[in-house]
N, C-alpha and C positions, 0 to 999 in steps of 0.2 A: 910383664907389666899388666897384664890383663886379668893374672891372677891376683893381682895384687889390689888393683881395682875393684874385683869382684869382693875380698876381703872387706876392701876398706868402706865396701855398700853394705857387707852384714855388718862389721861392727859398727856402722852408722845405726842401720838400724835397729840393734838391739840399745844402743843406746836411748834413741828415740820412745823403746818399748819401758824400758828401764824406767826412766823421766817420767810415763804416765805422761803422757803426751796426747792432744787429741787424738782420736782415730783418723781425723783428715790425714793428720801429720803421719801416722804411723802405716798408711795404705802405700804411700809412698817406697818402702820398705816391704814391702808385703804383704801390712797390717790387715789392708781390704780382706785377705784371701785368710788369715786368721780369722778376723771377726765372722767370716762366715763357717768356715771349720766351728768355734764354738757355737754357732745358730745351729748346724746342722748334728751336734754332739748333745743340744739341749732337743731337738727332737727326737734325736733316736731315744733318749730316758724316759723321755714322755711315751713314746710308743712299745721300749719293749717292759717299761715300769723299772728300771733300775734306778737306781739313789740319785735323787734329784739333783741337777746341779746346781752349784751356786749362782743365784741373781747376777746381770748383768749392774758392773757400779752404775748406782745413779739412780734405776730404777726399784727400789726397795727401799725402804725404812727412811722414808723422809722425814726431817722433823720441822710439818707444816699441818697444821688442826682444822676443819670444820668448826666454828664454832657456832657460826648464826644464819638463818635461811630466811627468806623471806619472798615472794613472788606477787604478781599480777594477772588480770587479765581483765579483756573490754569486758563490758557490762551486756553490749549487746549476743544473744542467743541465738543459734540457727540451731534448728533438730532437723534431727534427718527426714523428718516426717515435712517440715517447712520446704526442704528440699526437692521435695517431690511437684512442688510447682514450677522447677525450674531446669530439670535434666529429669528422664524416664528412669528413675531407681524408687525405693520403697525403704523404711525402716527395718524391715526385715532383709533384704539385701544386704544394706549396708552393714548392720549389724553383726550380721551370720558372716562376713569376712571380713570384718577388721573391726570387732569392738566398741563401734565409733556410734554412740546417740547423738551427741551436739559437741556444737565448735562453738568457740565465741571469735567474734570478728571485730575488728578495729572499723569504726565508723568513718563518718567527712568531719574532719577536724580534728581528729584522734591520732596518736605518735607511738610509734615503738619507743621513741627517748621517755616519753613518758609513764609508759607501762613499767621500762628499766628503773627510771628514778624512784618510783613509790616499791617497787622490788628492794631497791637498795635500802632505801627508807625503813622496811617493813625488818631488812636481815638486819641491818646495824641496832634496831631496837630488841630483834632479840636474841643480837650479842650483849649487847650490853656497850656495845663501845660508840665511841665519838667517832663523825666523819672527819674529825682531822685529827683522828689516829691513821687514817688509810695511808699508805704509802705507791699500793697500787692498785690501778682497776684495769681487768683485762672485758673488753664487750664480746661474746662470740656473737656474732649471726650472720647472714649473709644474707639480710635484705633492709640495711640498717636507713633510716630516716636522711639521713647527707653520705654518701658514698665518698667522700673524703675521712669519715670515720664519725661514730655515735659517741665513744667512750670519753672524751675530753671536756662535751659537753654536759652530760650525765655525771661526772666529777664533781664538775662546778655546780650544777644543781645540787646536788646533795651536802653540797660542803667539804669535798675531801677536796682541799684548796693546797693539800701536800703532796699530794697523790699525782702519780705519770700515767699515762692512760692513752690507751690503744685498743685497735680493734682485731680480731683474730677471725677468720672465716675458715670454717669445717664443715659448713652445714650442720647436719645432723649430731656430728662427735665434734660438734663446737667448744660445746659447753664441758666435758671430759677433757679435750683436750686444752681448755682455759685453768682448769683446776690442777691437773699436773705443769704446765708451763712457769704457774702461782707458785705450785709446790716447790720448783727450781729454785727461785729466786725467795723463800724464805727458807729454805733448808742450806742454802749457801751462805744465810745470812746478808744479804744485800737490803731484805725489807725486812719488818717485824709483821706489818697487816696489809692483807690485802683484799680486794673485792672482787670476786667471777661473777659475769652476769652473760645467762644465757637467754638469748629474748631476736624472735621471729615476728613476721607479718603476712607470711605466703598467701592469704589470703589476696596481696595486691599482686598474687605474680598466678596466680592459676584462671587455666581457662573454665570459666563456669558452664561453658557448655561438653565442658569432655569428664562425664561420669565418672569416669575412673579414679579421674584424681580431685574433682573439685570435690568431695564427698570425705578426702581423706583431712584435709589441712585444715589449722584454727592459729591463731594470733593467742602467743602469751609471752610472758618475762618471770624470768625466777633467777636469783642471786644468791649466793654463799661470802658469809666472810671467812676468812681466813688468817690465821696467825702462826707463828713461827713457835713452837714448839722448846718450851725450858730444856734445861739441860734433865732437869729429874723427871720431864715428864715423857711418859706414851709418845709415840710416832703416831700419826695419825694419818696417814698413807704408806701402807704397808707395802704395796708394789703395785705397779701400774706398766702399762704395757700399749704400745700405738702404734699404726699401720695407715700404706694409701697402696693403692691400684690405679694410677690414673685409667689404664687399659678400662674400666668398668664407667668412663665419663660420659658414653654411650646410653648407660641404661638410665643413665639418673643425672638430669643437667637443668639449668636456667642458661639459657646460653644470648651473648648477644648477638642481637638482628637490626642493629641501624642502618637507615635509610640515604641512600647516594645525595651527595649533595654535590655542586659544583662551587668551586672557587674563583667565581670569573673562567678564563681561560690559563688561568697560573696551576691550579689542581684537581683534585677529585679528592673529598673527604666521603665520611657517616656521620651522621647525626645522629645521640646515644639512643637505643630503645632496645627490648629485651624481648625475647618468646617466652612464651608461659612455658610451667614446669611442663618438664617429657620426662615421662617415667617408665621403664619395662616392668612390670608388677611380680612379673614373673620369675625374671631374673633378678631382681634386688630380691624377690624372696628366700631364693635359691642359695645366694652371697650370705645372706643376713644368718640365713639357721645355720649355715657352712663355718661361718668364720668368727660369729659371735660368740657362739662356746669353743670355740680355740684359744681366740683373744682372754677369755675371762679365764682358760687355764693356764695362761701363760702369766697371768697378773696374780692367780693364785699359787701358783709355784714362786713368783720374784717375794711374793708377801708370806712364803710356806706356809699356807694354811689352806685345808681340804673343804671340798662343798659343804660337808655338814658341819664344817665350824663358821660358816656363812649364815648370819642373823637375817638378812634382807639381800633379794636380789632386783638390783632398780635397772631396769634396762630404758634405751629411747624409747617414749613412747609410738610404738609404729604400726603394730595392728599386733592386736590381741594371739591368735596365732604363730608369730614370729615368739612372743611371749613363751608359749606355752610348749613350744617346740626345744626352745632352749633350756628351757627350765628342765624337762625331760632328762635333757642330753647331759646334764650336768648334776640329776639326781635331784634338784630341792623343790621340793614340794609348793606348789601354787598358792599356798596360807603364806608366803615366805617372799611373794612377788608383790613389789607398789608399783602401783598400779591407775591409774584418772583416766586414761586413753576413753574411757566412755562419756567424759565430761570437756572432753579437750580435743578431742582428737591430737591430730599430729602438729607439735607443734613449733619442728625441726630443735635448732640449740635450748629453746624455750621447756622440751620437755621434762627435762631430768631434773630440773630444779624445783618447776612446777610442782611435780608427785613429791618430791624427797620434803616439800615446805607442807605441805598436807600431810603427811607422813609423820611429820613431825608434831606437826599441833594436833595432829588429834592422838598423842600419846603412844601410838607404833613405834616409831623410832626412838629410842632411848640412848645417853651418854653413854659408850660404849660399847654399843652396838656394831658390827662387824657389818660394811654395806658393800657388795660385790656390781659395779658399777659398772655398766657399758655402754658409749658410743658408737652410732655407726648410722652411714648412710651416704650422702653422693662425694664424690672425686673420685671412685670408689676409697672413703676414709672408717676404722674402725678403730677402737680403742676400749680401755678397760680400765681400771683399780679399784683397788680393796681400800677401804677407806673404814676407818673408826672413827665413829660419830660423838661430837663434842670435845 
């Protein structure tokens, strides 16, 4: 009977494989321990160069388009030179390791929902489309205006009165990972239009007396719309590819620190409050150059196509450095990289949309253009895709 048993768990489980069954479903069976067998078959091609393997389903040839971008950012200016009245660094410090001239800062009275709404505003005008064509709006950021979530009401400002709206937190690979998540749900066909907005305030969470980091962070908002892709047209996310380490929440965290309260004599609560960001500089640097050209060749394998058929390479805006390291490692020449981090600094989910809407208006990025796209930064979270523009 035992053998018989054992039978009747494989041909469950090749059934279950057969079906195309989730992977939850199919670990059950064994699936776990295949899906990594194939991880560990797509590394070794990678490393000894034999014939690529086929894209994992799902991640390759989406048929969901960038069409329209649009972003923000406060009015008010801090230069690094300003800075120097308020922490012991200089314009040239700062500069010579991480890129960074000026930040702009959200003022008293001034809203990350804000900056998002005229973000969204600015991309829908230059798609061309109505806000109630949107079906979705996904908000990444992780420092949003109501911690019950930003995106519901950034909907209704703008008019997408059809639109489901939620918020997504990745920090850094917020906004990458908002833009594949979109891609899911229009390449499935569930939506036809949707809206990413990646949009920060760290500004209200750094300590301004600790050099290291208050020098680094600026407040911005930038959005993409997105649509679902005809049956005769282009794919317009070729592959994409995402990762977390929590093991890395050490080097790079906002964590929370509320204060003892008592409940009469019935409890012991906290009262909410946060510590400023804590950063290892050393170690995120170490990660970032490590894993960010792995990530973007794992997303140009699922999209088969090689560095030099990469038109632009947009990575987070994190420190110039990190930039130029990867760029190295992956071959494409520094004319090839967008680039703001000297006008913005860092400006967690807010960056990549930021550069990619500048990018765009001033005539660089063209319809068609091949954009090799990277996310990454605290949970320890990273991510990538190849993305064809327009």
């Amino acid at each position: 009977s035992g053998h018989v048993r054992a039978a009747s768990a494989v041909a469950m489980g090749l059934l279950w494989l057969c079906l195309g069954l989730s992977a939850a479903g199919a670990a059950a069976f064994g699936g776990g321990r295949l899906h990594l067998e194939r991880h560990a078959t797509r590394s070794h091609h990678r490393r000894s160069g034999h014939v690529r393997a086929a894209a994992p389903a799902g991640r390759s040839q989406l048929r969901s388009r960038l069409v329209g971008v649009g972003s923000c950012a406060p009015s008010l200016v801090v230069s690094n030179a300003d800075l120097e009245a308020i922490v012991d660094t200089s314009d040239e410090w700062i500069s010579k390791r991480t890129g960074i001239r000026r930040r702009h800062l959200l003022g008293p009275g001034e809203s990350l929902t804000g900056l998002a709404v005229t973000s969204v505003r600015n991309a829908l005008e230059n798609a061309g489309i109505g806000a109630e064509e949107v079906e979705l709006v996904i908000m990444a950021t992780s420092s949003p205006d109501d911690l019950f979530g930003d995106a519901a009401c950034i909907a209704r400002e703008v008019g997408a009165v059809n639109a489901v709206a939620f918020d997504l937190t990745a920090a850094c690979s917020g906004f990458l990972f908002g833009v594949n998540t979109a891609s899911q749900f229009l390449h499935n066909g569930a939506y036809k239009t949707a809206v990413v907005i990646g949009a920060d305030a760290l500004s209200r969470w750094v300590d301004w007396g600790d050099r290291n980091t208050c020098v680094l962070f600026g407040d911005g908002a930038g959005a993409v719309v997105m649509r679902a892709a005809e049956s005769d047209a282009e794919c317009g996310v070729l592959g994409f590819e995402m990762h977390s380490n929590g093991a890395g929440r050490c080097d790079l965290n906002l964590e929370y620190s509320g204060t003892e309260k008592d409940l009469a004599s019935i409890a012991q609560v906290t009262t909410g409050a946060y510590s400023p960001i804590a950063m290892n500089g050393k170690e995120v640097y170490k990660f970032a150059t490590s894993m960010v050209p792995q990530v973007l060749t794992e997303a140009m394998e699922s999209a088969e196509v090689t560095a030099d058929q990469i038109d632009w390479l947009l990575l987070h805006q994190a420190n110039i450095r990190i930039m130029e390291t990867v760029a190295k490692k992956l071959g494409i020449p520094m004319e090839k990289v967008i680039s703001n981090l000297d006008e913005y600094g860092n400006t967690s989910a807010g960056s990549i949309p930021l550069a990619l809407d500048a990018a765009v208006r001033e005539g660089k990025v063209k319809p068609g253009d091949l954009i090799a796209v990277a996310g990454f930064g605290a949970g320890l979270s990273w991510g990538s895709a190849v993305i064809r523009w327009g």
